[in-house]
N, C-alpha and C positions, 0 to 999 in steps of 0.2 A: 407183649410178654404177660403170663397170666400170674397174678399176686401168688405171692408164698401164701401157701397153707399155714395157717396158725395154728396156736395151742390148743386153742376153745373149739377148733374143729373136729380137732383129732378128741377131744375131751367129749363132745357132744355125740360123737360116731362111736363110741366105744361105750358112752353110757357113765363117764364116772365124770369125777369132779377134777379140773386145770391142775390140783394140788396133786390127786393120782400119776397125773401123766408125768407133771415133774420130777413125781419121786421114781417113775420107771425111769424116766429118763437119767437120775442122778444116781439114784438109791436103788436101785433096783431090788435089793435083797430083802425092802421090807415091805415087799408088795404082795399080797396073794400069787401064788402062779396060776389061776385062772386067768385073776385082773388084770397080770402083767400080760397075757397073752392076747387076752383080747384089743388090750392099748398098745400092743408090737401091730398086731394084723392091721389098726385104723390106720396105724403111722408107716405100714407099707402100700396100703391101700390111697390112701390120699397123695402121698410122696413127700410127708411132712419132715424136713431137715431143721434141725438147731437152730438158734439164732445165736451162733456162738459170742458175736460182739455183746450181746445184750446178757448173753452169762458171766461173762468178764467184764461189764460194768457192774452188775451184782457184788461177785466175789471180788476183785479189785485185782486179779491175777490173770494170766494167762496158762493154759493149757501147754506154752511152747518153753522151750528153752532156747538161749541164742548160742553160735559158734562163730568166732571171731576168727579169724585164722590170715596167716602175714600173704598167703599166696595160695589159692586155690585152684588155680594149673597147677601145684607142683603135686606131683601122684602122691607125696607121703600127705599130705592133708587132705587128697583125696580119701586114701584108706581111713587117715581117721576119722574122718565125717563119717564113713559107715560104720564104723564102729560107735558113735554117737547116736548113729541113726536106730542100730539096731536095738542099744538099751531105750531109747527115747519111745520108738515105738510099742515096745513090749510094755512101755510106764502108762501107753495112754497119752504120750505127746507129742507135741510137732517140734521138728527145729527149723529155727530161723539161722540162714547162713550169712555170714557176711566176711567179705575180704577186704583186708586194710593197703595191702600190695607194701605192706610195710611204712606205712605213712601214718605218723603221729596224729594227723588231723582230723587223717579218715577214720581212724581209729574211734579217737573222741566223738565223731558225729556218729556213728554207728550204735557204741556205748548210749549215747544220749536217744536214739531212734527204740532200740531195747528198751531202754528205761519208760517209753513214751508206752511202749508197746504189755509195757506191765509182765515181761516173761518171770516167768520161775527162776528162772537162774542163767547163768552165763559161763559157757567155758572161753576162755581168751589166751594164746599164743600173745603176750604181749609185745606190742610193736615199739611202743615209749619203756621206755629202760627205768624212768622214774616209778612209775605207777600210778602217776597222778589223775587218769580216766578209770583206772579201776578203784583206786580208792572212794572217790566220787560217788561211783555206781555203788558200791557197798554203803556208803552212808544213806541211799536211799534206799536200803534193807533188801538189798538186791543179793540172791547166794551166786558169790562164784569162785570158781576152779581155776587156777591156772597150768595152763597143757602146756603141756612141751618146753616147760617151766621152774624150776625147782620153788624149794619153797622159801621165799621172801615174804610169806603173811602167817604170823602164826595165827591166827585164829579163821584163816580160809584155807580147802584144801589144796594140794597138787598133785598131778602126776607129771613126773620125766621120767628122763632118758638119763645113764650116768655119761654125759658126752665125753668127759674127762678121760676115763678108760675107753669108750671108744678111737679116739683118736691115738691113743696108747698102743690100741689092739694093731690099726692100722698099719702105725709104722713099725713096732714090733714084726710084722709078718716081713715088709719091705727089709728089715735090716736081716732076720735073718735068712731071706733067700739072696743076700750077699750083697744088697745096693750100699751105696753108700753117698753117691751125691741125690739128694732127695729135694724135690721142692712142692709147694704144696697151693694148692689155689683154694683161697679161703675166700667165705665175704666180712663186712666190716666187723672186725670183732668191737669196736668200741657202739655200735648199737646191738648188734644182733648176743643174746647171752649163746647162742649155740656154736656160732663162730669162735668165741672167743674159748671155751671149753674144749672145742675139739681140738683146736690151738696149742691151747694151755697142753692137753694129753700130750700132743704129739711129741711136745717139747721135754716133756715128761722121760718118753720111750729113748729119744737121742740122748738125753743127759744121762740116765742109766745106762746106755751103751757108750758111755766116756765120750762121746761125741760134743756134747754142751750146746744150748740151744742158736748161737750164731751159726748153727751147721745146720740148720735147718731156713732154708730161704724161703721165702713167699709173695704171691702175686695178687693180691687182693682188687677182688672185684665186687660190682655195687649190687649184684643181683645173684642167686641162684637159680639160674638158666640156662639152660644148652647155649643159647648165644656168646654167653659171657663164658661160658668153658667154652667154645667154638676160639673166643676169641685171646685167652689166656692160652691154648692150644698152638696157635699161631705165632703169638710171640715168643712161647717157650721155641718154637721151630727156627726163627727168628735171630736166635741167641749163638754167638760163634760156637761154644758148649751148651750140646743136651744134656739135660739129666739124664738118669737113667731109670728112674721112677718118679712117679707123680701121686699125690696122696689129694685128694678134692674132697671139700668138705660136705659136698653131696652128690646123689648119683645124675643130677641134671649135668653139673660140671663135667663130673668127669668123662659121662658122655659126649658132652659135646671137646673136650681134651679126645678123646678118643678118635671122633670124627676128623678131626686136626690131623690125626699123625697118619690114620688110613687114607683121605685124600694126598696125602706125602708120601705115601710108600712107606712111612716108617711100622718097622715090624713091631707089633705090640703082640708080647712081654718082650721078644727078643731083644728090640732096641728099647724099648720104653716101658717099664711095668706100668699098671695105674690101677687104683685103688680109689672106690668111691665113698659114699657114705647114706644112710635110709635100706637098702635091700630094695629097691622100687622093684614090678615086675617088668620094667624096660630092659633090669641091669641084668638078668638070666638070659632075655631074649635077644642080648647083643649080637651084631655083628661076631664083635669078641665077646664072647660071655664075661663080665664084670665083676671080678672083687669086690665086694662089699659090707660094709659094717651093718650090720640090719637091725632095724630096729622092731618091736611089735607093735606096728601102726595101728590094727585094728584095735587090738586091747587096749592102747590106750586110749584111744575114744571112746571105747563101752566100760570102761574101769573111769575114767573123768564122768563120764555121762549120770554112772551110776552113782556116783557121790555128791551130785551136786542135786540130784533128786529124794536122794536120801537126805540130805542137810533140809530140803525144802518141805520133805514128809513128817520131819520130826526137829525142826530145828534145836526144841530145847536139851533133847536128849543126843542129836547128833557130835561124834566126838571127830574131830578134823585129822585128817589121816593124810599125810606126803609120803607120795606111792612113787620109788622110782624104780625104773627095770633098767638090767642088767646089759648090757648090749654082746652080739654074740660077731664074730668074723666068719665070714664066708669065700672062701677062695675060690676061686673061678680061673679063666684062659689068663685073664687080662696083668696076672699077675704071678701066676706059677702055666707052665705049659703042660705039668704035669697031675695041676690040678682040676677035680671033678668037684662037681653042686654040694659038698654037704660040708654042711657048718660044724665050728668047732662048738662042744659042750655048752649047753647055757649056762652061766654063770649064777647065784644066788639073786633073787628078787628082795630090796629091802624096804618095807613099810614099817609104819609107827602103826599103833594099834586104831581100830576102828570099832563101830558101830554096829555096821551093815553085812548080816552072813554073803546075802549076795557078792559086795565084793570083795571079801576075805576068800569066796571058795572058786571066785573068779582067777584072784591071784595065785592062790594052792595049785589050782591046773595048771599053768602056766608055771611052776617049779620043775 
């Protein structure tokens, strides 16, 4: 293999001095535009590449930010890694990904592997309900965001989801297209903060319909996974009484709830409505087109991406901002027969004030 091309080559082919090259390389704006082109043409001419570890021993930082996230098979953490991706790269950075599959431990080595890694900043879905690895991470003057997260740190940002109202919106729609014994496949709301909010909503929507929340039964499973709705599917089937609607706290469940009732012949809405939760793009391309509570996956990875970049551009002047959006109902086959693709009205978007125009006019679009 032939040695990397060095600074002092590309320095010597172009006629100027190691200190030029670095400032094309860093600086660029306060080089001559001769000089600068002549020290671009050596560094395409030779095939001279960065020595990026040796710039991040320098500066003591890295160029990346990290994404923690509980499960990255599940498409809504897919969407938002692109939406992380896309602010990240337009900043000039890379993202480091990692998935904890919801495990406290993996979590912490992950956190501690970032930390090694000297990034910018860290967005985290946290796994631990304490915050005891992010706190950690922040005392070694690490900035980070928590996604899909409300705000538990005042002096770091967040962006959610208001899951509360969503799970409201959910069964709101089940009660008024006339159900009435409803049950609902949740995962563990004592670890998971999104379980337990949607939870909390649903029980919300049945107590205002004089209902009161023992009227709402549930089936709690360890994972959100098609399997595990596959297999909360099967038991509801199982049961000497169906319900007559199913509310799932995401749309992996309720797909796989769904898959349950079509291998049964059970008619969904007819015999079964069901009602998800994300908007994924699995849940439109169903079998039975999918109710669902949809969230802005994208935007909130390039709305978390951009504030944690922003806290790291200008820390002293950065003002912490908890961005949560509004969640919106989408009614489909799976839950009215007579419903078609289009969502009801978005709801208000509410932030604390910030810093950063980028995403204040990120958020303004998005009203």
């Amino acid at each position: 293999m032939p040695a990397a091309v060095s600074i002092r080559e590309v320095a010597l082919l172009a006629g100027v001095s190691v200190g030029t090259v670095s400032n094309v390389l860093n600086r660029p704006d306060v080089v001559a535009t001769g000089t600068r082109e002549r020290v671009l043409a050596a560094i395409s001419e030779l095939g001279f590449v960065r020595n990026e570890s040796a710039r991040q021993l320098r500066s003591g930082t890295a160029r990346a930010i990290g994404l923690v996230v509980l499960d990255v098979s599940n498409p809504f953490f897919t969407d938002v890694a692109r939406g992380v991706e896309e602010a990240a790269t337009e900043a000039g950075h890379a993202v480091i990904l990692c998935n904890t599959d919801e495990s406290v431990q993996k979590e912490a080595r992950h956190l501690e592997l970032l930390a090694e890694q000297r990034v910018h900043g860290v967005l985290i879905t946290p796994a631990d309900p304490t915050l005891a690895p992010v706190h950690k991470l922040r005392e070694r003057g690490v900035s980070v965001v928590l996604l899909d997260h409300p705000a538990e740190l005042a002096d770091a940002c967040s962006v959610s989801v208001d899951d509360r109202t969503g799970g409201a919106l959910a069964i709101e729609h089940l009660l008024a297209t006339g159900h009435r014994d409803i049950i609902m496949v949740n995962g563990a709301p004592d670890r998971l903060y999104q379980a337990r909010e949607r939870y909390a909503g649903a029980v919300d929507a049945m107590t205002a319909a004089g209902r009161g929340p023992r009227s709402l039964n549930v089936i709690e499973v360890p994972a959100f996974t098609v399997a595990r709705g596959l297999a909360a599917g099967e038991e509801l089937l199982a049961r000497p009484r169906r319900p007559s609607a199913v509310f799932c706290a995401n749309d992996l469940l309720a797909l796989g709830v769904l898959q349950a009732m079509v291998r049964s012949g059970v008619r969904v809405p007819e015999e079964v409505a069901i009602v998800g939760y994300d908007d994924i793009d699995f849940a439109a391309a169903a079998a039975v087109p999918l109710s669902s509570v949809r969230q802005p996956r994208q935007l909130i990875g390039r709305t978390a991406a951009e504030l944690v970049i922003a806290e790291t551009q200008d820390p002293e002047e950065h003002e912490h901002q908890h961005v949560v959006f509004t969640p919106e109902l989408v009614v489909r086959t799976s839950s009215d027969l007579a419903a078609v693709a289009t969502a009801l009205p978005r709801r208000s978007i509410a932030t604390t004030t910030g810093s950063k125009s980028t995403v204040r006019d990120r958020l303004n679009k998005a009203r």
